[in-house]
Residue frames as qw, qx, qy, qz and C-alpha x, y, z in Angstrom:
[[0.000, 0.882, 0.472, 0.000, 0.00, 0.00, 0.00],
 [0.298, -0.696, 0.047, 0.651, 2.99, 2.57, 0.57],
 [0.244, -0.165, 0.596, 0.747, 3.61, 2.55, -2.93],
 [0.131, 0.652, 0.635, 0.393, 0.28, 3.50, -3.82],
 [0.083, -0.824, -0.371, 0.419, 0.45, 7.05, -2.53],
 [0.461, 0.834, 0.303, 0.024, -0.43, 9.31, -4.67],
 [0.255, -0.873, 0.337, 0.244, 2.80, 11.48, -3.17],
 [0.419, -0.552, 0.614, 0.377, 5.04, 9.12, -4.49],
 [0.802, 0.425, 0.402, 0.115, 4.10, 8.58, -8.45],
 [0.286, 0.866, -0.410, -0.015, 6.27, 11.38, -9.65],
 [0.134, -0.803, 0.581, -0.015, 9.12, 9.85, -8.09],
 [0.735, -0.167, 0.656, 0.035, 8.88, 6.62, -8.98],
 [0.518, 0.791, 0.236, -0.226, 8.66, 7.81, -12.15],
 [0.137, 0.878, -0.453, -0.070, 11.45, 9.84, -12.03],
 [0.683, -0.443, 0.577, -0.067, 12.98, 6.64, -10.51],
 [0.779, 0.505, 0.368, -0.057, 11.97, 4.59, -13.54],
 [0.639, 0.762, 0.106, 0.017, 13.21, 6.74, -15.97],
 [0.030, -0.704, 0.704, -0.083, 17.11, 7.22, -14.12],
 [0.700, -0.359, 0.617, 0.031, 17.17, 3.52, -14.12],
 [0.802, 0.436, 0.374, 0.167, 16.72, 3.22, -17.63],
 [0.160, 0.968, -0.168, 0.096, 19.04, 5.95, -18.00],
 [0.159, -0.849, 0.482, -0.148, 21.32, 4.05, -16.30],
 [0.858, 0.036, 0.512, -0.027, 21.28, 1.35, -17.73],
 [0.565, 0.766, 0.107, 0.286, 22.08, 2.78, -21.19],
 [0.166, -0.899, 0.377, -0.150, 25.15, 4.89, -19.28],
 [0.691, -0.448, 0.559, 0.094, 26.23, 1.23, -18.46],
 [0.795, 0.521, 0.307, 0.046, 25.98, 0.22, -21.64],
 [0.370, 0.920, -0.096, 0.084, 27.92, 2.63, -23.24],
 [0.536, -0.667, 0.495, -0.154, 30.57, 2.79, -20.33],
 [0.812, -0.023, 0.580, 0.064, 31.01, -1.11, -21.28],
 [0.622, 0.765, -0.039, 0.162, 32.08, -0.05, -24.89],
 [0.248, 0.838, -0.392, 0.288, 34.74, 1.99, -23.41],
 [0.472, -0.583, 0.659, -0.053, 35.94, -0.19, -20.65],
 [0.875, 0.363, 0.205, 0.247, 35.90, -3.48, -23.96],
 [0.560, 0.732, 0.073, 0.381, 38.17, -0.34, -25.48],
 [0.616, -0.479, -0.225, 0.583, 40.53, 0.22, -22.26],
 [0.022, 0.611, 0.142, 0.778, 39.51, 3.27, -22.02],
 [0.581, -0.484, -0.627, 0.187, 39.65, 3.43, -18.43],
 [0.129, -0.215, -0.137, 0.958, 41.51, 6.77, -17.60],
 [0.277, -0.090, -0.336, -0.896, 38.18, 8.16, -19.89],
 [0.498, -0.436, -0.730, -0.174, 35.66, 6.27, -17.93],
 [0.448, -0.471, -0.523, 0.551, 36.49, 6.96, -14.65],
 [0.066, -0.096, -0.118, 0.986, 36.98, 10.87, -15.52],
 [0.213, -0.241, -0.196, -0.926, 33.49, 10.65, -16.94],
 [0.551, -0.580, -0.597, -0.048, 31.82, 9.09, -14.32],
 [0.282, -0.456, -0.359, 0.764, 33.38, 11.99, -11.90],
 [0.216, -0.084, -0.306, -0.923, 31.99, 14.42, -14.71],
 [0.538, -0.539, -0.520, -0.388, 28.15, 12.45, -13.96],
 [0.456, -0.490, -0.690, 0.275, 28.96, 12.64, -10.14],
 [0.101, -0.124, -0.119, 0.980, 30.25, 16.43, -10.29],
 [0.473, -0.190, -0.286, -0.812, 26.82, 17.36, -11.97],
 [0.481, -0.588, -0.649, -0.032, 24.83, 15.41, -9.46],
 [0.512, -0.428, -0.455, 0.590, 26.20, 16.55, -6.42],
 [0.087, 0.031, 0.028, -0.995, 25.93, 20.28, -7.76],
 [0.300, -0.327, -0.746, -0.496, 22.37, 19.40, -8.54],
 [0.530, -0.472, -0.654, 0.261, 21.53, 17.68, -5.54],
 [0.420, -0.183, -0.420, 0.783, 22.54, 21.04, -3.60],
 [0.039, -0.121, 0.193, 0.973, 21.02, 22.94, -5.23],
 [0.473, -0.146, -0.687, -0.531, 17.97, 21.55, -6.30],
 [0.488, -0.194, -0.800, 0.291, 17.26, 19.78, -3.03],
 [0.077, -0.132, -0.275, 0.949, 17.00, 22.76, -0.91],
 [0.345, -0.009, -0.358, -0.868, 14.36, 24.07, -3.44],
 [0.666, -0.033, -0.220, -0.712, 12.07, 21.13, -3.81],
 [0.766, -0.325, 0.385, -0.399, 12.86, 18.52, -1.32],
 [0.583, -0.202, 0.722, 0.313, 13.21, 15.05, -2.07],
 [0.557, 0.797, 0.220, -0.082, 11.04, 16.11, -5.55],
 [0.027, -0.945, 0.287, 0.155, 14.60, 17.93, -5.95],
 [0.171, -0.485, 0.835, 0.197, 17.59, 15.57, -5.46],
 [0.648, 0.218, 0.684, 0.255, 15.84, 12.61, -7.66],
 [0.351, 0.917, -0.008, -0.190, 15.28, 15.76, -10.39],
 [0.045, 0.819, -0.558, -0.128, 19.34, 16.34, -9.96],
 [0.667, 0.012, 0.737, 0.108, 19.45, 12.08, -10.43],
 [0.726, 0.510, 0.454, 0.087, 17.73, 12.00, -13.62],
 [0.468, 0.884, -0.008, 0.001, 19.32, 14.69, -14.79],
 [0.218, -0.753, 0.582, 0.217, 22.57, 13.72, -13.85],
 [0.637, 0.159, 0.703, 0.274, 22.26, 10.47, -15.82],
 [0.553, 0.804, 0.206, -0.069, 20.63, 12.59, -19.07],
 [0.034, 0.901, -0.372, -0.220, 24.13, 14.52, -18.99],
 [0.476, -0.508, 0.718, 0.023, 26.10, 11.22, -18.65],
 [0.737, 0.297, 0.606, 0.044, 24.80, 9.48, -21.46],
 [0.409, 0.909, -0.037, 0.066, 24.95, 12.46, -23.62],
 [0.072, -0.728, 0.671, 0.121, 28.88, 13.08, -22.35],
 [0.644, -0.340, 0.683, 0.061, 29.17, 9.13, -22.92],
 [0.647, 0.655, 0.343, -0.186, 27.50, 8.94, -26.08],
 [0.292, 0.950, 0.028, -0.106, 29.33, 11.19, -27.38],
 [0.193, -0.812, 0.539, 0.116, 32.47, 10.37, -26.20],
 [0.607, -0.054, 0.790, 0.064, 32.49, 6.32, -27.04],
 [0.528, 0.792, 0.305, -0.012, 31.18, 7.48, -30.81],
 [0.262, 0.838, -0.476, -0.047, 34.59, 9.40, -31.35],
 [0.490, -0.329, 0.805, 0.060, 36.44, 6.25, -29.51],
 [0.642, -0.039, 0.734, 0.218, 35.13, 4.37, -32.09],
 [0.631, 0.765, 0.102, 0.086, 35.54, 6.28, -35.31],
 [0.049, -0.786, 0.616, 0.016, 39.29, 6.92, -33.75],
 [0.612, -0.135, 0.768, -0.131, 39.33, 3.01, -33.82],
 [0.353, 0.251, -0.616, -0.657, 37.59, 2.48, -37.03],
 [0.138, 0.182, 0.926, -0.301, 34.92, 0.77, -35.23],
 [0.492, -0.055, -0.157, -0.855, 31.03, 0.48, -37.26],
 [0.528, 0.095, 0.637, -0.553, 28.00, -0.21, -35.70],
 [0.528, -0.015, -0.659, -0.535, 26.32, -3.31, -38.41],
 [0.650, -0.078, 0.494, -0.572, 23.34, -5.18, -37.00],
 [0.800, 0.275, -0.435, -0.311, 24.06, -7.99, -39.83],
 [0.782, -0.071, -0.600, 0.155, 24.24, -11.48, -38.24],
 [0.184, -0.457, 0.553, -0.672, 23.46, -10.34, -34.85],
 [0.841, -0.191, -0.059, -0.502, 21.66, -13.18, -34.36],
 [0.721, 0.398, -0.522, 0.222, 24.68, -15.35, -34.64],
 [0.069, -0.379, 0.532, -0.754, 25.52, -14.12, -30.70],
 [0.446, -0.521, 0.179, -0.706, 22.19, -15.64, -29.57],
 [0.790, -0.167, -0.589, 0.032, 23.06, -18.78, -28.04],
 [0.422, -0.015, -0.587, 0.691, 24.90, -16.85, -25.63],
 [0.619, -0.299, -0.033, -0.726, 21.81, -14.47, -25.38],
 [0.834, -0.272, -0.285, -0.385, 19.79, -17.69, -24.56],
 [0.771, 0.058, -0.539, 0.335, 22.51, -19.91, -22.60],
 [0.507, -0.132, -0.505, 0.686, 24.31, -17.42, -20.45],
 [0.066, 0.116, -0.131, 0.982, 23.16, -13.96, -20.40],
 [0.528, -0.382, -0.315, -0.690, 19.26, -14.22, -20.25],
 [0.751, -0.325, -0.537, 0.208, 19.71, -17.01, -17.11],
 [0.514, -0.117, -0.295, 0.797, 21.75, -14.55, -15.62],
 [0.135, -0.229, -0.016, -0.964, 19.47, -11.80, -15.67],
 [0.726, -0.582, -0.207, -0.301, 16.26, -13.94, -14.28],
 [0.565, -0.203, -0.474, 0.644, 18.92, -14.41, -11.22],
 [0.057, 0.234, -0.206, 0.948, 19.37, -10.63, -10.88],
 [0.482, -0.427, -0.070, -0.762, 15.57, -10.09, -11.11],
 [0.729, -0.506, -0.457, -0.054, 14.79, -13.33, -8.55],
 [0.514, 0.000, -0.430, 0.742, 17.89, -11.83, -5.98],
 [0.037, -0.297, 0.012, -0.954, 16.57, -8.45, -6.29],
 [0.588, -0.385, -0.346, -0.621, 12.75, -9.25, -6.04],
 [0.784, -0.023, -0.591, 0.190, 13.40, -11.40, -3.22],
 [0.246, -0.258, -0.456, 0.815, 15.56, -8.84, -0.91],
 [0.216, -0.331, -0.322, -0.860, 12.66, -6.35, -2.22],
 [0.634, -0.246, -0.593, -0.433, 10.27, -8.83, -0.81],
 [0.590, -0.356, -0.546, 0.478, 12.10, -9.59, 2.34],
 [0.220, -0.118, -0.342, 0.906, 11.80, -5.84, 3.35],
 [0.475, -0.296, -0.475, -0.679, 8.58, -5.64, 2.28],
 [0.757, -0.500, -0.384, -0.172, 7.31, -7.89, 5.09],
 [0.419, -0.021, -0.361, 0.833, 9.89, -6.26, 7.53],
 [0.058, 0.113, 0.016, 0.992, 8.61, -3.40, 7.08],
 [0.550, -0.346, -0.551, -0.523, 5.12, -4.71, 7.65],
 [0.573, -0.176, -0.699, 0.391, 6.04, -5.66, 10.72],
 [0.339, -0.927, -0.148, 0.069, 5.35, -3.79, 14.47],
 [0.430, -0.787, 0.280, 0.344, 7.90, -1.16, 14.46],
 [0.813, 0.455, 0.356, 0.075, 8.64, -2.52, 10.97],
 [0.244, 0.925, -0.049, 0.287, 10.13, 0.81, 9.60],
 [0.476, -0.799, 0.362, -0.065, 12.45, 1.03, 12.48],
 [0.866, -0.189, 0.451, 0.106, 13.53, -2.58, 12.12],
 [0.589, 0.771, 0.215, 0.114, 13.88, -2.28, 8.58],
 [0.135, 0.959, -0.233, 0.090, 16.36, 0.58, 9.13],
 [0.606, -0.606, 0.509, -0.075, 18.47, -1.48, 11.68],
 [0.840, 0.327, 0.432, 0.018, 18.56, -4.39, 9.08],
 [0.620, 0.739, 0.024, 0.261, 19.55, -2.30, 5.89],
 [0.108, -0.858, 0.501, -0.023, 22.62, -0.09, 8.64],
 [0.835, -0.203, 0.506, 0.072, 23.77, -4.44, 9.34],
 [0.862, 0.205, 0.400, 0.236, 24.03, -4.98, 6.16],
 [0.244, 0.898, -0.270, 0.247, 25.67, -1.56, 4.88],
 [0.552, -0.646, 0.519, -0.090, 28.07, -2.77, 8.02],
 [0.886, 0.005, 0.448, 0.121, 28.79, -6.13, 6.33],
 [0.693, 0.621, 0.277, 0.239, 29.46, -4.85, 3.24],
 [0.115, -0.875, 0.442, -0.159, 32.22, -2.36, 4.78],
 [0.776, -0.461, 0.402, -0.156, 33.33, -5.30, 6.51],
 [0.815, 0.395, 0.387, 0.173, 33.73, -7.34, 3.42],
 [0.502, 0.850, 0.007, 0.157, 35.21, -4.55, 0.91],
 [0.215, -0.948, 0.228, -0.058, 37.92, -3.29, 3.17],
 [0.655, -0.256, 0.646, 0.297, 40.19, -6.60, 2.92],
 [0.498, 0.343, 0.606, 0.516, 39.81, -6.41, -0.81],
 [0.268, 0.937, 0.046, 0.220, 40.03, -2.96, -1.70],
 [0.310, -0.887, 0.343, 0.015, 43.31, -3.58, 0.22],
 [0.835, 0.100, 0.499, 0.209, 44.05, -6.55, -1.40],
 [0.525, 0.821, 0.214, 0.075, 43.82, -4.49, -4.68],
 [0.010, 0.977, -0.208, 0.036, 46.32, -2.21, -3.47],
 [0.417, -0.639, 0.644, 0.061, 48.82, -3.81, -1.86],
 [0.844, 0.029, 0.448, 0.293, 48.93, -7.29, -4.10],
 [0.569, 0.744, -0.148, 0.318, 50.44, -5.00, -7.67]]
């Protein structure tokens, strides 16, 4: 039922439309990291966070949370456009053309590896979706809920920190 208030169709909206935004950003992104192009990834993904985070400040203030998903979507719009753009010269400096003959030829791995591997994502996802769903249903739900999601932000520190040190120190 929380997701039926009325308050919150814009923003799921908005939600919607930065995920498909950001999905297409990965896309692209994946072009240039196929084309180690990594020094030109990373700078434009600090170019999509620099234009959130001015957003967000700005925006936020103004119109709440209505604001900082605004300064989302519109940081992805920028990021596709700067990626777009940029992975389109990478590959006319390459001598790389887009032909859509005998894409079909690809789709065993479509069917084998990559389409299995996406109903995972969506059962994982739907799943922890679900399991806070009926948290959150719970007495005090909302609380719990919170306590739950800080645990598992905690784990996931917990986890990264040996292997973002790993990274470093094994080169």
């Amino acid at each position: 039922n929380s997701l039926r208030a009325p308050q919150l169709k814009p923003l799921l909206c908005l939600a919607g439309v930065s995920l498909a935004l950001d999905a297409m950003t990965g896309t692209v992104s994946g072009i240039l990291l196929g084309l180690q192009r990594f020094r030109a990834d990373s700078t434009l993904r600090l170019v999509q966070v620099a234009v959130w985070l001015v957003l967000t400040l700005w925006w936020s203030p103004l119109w709440a949370v209505t604001g900082a998903m605004c300064a989302y979507a519109a940081a992805q719009v920028v990021a596709l456009a700067v990626y777009s753009l940029f992975a389109l010269r990478i590959c006319r400096l390459e001598h790389l053309q887009l032909r859509f003959s005998g894409m079909w030829s690809e789709s065993r791995v479509l069917l084998q590896y990559s389409l299995p591997l996406s109903f995972h994502a969506c059962l994982c996802v739907s799943t922890v979706w679900l399991g806070n769903a009926i948290l959150a249903r719970q007495p005090a739900g909302y609380a719990a809920l919170g306590g739950y999601v800080a645990a598992v932000q905690f784990r996931t520190i917990v986890l990264q920190i040996p292997m973002l040190m790993q990274n470093v120190a094994w080169p």
